[in-house]
MIDOSE-1310 file (N, C-alpha, C; in nm, 2 decimals, decimal comma, always signed):
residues 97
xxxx	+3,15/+0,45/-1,59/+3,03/+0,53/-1,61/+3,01/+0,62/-1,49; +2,95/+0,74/-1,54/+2,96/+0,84/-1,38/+2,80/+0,83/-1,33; +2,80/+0,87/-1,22/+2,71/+0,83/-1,18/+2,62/+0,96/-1,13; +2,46/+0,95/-1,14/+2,39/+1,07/-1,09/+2,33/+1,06/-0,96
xxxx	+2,30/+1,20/-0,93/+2,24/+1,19/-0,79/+2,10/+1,22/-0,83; +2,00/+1,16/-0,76/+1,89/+1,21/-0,79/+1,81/+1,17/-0,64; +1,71/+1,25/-0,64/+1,59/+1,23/-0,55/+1,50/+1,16/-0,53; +1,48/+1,07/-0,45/+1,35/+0,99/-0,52/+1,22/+1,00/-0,36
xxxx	+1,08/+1,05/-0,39/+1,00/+1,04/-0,33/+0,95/+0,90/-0,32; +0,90/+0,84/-0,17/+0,82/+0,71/-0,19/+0,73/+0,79/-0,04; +0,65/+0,81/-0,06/+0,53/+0,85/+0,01/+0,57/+0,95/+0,06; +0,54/+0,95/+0,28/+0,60/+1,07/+0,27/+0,82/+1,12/+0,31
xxxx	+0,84/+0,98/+0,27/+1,02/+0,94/+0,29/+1,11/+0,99/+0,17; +1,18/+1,08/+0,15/+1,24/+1,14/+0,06/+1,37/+1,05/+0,06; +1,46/+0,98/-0,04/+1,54/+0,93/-0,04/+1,63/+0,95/-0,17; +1,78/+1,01/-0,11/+1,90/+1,08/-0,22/+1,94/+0,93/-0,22
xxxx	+1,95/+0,93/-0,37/+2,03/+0,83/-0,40/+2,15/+0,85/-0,56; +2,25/+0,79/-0,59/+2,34/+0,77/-0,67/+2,34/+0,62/-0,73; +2,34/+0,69/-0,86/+2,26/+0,58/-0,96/+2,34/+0,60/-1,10; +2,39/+0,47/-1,14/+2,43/+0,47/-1,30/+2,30/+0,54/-1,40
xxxx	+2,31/+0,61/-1,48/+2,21/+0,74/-1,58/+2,11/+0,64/-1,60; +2,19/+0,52/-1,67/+2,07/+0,43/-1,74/+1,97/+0,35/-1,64; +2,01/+0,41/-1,50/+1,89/+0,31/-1,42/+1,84/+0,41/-1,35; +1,79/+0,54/-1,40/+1,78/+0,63/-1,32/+1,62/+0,64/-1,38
xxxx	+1,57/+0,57/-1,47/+1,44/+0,56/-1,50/+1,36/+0,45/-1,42; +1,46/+0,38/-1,40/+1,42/+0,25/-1,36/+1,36/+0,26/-1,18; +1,46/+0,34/-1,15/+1,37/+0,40/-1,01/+1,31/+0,53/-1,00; +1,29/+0,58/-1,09/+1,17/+0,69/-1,06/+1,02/+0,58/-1,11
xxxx	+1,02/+0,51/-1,20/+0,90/+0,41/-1,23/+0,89/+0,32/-1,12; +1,02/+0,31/-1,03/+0,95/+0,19/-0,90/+0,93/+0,29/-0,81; +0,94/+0,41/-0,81/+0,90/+0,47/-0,70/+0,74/+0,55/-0,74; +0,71/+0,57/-0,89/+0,55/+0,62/-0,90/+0,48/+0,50/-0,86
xxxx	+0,51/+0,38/-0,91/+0,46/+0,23/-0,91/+0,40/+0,22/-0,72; +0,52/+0,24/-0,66/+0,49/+0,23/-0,52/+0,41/+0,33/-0,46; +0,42/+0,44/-0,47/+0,31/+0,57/-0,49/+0,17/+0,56/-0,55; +0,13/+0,50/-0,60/+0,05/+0,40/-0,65/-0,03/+0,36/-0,59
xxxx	+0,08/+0,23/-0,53/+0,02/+0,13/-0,50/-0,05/+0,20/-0,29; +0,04/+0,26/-0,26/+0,01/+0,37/-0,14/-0,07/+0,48/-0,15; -0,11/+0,49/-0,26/-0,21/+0,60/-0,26/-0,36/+0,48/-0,26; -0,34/+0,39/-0,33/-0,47/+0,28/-0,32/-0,51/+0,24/-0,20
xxxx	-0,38/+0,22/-0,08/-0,36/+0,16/+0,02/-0,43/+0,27/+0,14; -0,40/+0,39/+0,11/-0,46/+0,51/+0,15/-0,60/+0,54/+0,17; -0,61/+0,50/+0,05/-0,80/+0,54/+0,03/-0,89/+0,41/+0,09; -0,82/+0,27/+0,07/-0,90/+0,20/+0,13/-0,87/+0,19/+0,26
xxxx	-0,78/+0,25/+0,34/-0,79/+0,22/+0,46/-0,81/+0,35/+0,55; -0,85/+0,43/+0,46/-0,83/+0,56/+0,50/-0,93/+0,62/+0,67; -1,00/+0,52/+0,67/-1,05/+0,50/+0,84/-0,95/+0,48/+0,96; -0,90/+0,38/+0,88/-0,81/+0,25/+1,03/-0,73/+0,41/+1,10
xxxx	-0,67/+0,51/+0,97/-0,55/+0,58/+1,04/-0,42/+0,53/+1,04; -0,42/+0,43/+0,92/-0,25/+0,33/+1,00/-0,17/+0,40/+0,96; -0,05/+0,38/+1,03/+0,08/+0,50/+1,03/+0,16/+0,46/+0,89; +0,22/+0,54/+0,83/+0,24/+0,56/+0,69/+0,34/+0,44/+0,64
xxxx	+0,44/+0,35/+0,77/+0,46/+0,24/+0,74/+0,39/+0,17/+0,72; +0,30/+0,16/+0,78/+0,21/-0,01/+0,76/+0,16/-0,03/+0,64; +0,10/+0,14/+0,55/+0,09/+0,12/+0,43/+0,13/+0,09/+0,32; +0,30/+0,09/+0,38/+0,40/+0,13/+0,27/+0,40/-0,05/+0,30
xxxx	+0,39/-0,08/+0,40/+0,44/-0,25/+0,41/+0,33/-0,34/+0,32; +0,18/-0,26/+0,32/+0,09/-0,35/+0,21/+0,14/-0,30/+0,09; +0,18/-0,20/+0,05/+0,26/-0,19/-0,08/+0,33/-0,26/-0,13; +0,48/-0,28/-0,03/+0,58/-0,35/-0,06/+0,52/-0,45/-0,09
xxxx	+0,41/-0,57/+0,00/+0,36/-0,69/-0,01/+0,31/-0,71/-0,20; +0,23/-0,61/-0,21/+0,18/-0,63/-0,30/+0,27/-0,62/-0,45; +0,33/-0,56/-0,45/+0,41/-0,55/-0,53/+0,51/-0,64/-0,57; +0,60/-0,71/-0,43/+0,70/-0,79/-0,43/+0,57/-0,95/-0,48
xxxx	+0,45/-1,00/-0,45/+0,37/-1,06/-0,45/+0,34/-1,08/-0,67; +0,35/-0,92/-0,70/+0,32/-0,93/-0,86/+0,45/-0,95/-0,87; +0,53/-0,94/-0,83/+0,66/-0,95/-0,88/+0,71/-1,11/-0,90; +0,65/-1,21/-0,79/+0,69/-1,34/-0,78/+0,59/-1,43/-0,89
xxxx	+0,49/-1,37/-0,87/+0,38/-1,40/-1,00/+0,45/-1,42/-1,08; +0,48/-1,31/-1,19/+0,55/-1,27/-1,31/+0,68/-1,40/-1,28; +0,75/-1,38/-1,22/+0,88/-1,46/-1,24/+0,82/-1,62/-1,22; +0,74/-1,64/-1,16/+0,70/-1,78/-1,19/+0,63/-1,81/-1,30
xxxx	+0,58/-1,71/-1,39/+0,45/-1,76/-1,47/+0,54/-1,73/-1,63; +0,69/-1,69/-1,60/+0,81/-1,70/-1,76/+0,88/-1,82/-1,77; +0,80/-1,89/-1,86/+0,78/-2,03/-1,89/+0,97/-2,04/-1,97; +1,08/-2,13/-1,92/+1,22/-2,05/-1,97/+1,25/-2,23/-2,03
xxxx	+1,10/-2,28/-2,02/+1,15/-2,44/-2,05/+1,19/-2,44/-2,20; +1,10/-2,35/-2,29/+1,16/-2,38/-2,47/+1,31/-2,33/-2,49; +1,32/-2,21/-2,45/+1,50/-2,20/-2,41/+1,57/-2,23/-2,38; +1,51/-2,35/-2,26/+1,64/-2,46/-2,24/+1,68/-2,56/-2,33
xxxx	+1,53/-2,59/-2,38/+1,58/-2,72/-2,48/+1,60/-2,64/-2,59; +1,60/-2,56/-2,64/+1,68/-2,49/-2,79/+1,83/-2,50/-2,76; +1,83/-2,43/-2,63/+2,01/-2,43/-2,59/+2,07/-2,59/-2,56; +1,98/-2,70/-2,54/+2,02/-2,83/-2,54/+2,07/-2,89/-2,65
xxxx	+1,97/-2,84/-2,75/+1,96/-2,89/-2,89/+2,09/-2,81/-2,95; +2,07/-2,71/-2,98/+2,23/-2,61/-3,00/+2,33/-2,69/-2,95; +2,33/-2,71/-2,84/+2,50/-2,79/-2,76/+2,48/-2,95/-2,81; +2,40/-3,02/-2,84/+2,43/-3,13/-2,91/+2,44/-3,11/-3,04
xxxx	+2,43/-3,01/-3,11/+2,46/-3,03/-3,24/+2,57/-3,01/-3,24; +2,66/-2,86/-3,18/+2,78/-2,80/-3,10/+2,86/-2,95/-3,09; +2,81/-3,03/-3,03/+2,88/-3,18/-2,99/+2,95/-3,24/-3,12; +2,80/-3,27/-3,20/+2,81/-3,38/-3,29/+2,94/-3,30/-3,41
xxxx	+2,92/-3,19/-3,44/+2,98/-3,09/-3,56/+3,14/-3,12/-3,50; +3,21/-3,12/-3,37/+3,31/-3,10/-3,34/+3,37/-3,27/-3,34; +3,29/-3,39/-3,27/+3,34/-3,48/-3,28/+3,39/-3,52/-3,45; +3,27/-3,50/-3,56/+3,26/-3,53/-3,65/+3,38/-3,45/-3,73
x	+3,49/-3,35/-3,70/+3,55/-3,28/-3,77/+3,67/-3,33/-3,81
């Protein structure tokens, strides 16, 4: 598959990158997401003056933070035992033949 170049803004860091087509959605949505989440980061600290990393760093935090959420909270236990059940039956069909 060929691959595109595209631009991607994350605050004020401009970053060219080369990317397979079909995942070329996939980071313009993590980069409005993070834009986002630094534009929030912005307004509420918009006193302190912190330098454009440190906001980007409560971004990243927060984000990678929902991200660990989510991945802990996809319950993958009824899939395992479906796929248990499937391989014992897989078992019994093959001894029995």
């Amino acid at each position: 598959m060929d691959k595109v170049n595209i631009n991607i803004q994350v605050g004020e860091f401009k970053h060219p990158l080369t990317v397979n087509p079909d995942e070329e959605p996939i980071y313009r949505e993590a980069a409005r997401l993070i834009n986002e989440r630094l534009t929030a980061y912005r307004t509420k600290f918009r006193d302190a003056q912190l330098p454009e990393e440190y906001l980007l760093s409560f971004a990243a935090l927060d984000i990678a933070s929902h991200y660990i959420r989510q991945r802990r909270s996809t319950n993958v236990a009824p899939v395992e035992e479906a796929i248990q059940a499937l391989t014992a039956e897989l078992e019994d069909f093959n001894q029995n033949r």
